[in-house]
N, C-alpha and C positions, 0 to 999 in steps of 0.2 A: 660458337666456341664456348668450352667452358669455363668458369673462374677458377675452378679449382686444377692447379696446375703446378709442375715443376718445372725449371728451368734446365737444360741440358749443358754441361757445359766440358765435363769428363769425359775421357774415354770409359770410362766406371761406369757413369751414370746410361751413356750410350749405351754399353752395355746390356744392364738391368733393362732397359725400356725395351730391346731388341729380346733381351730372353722371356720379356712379360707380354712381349705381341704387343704394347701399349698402343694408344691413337697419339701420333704425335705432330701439333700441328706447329707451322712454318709461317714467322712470321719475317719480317726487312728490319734489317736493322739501320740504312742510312739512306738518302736521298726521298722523291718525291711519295714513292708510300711507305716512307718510316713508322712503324707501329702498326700496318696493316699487316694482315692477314695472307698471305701471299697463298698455302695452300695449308687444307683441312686434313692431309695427307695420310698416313695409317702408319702400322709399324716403322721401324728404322730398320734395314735391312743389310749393311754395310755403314761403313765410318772410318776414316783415314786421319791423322793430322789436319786436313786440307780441307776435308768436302763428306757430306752425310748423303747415303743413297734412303731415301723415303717415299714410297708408294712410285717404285721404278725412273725417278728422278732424282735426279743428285741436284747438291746445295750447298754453297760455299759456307763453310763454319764460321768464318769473317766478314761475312756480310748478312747471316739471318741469322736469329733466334731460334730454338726447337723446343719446343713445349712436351711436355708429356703430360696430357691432358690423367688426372689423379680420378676424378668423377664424371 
């Protein structure tokens, strides 16, 4: 994973990472792998209020992190 990164947290930012094909990876935000890596996943392909589709899987926006990996 890389250090250099953004954090996703707009419909905005969703966005941009979805029009830039970015790599966007998936981390936990609570419980026993908090701050782990969950998936190294690829663009963001969908985004709702609720849940982000990345690399043909959906992801609660209330329960992970989504990186947009910058480098």
């Amino acid at each position: 994973m890389s250090n250099v990164y953004k954090v996703l947290k707009t419909d905005s930012e969703f966005l941009t990472a979805a029009l830039r094909q970015s790599q966007v990876d998936i981390l936990e935000r609570h419980g026993d792998l908090e701050d782990c890596v969950i998936d190294c996943g690829g663009p963001v392909q969908k985004w709702s209020p609720v849940s982000v589709k990345v690399a043909d899987a959906y992801y609660m926006r209330s329960e992970f992190e989504f990186r947009m990996v910058l480098a």
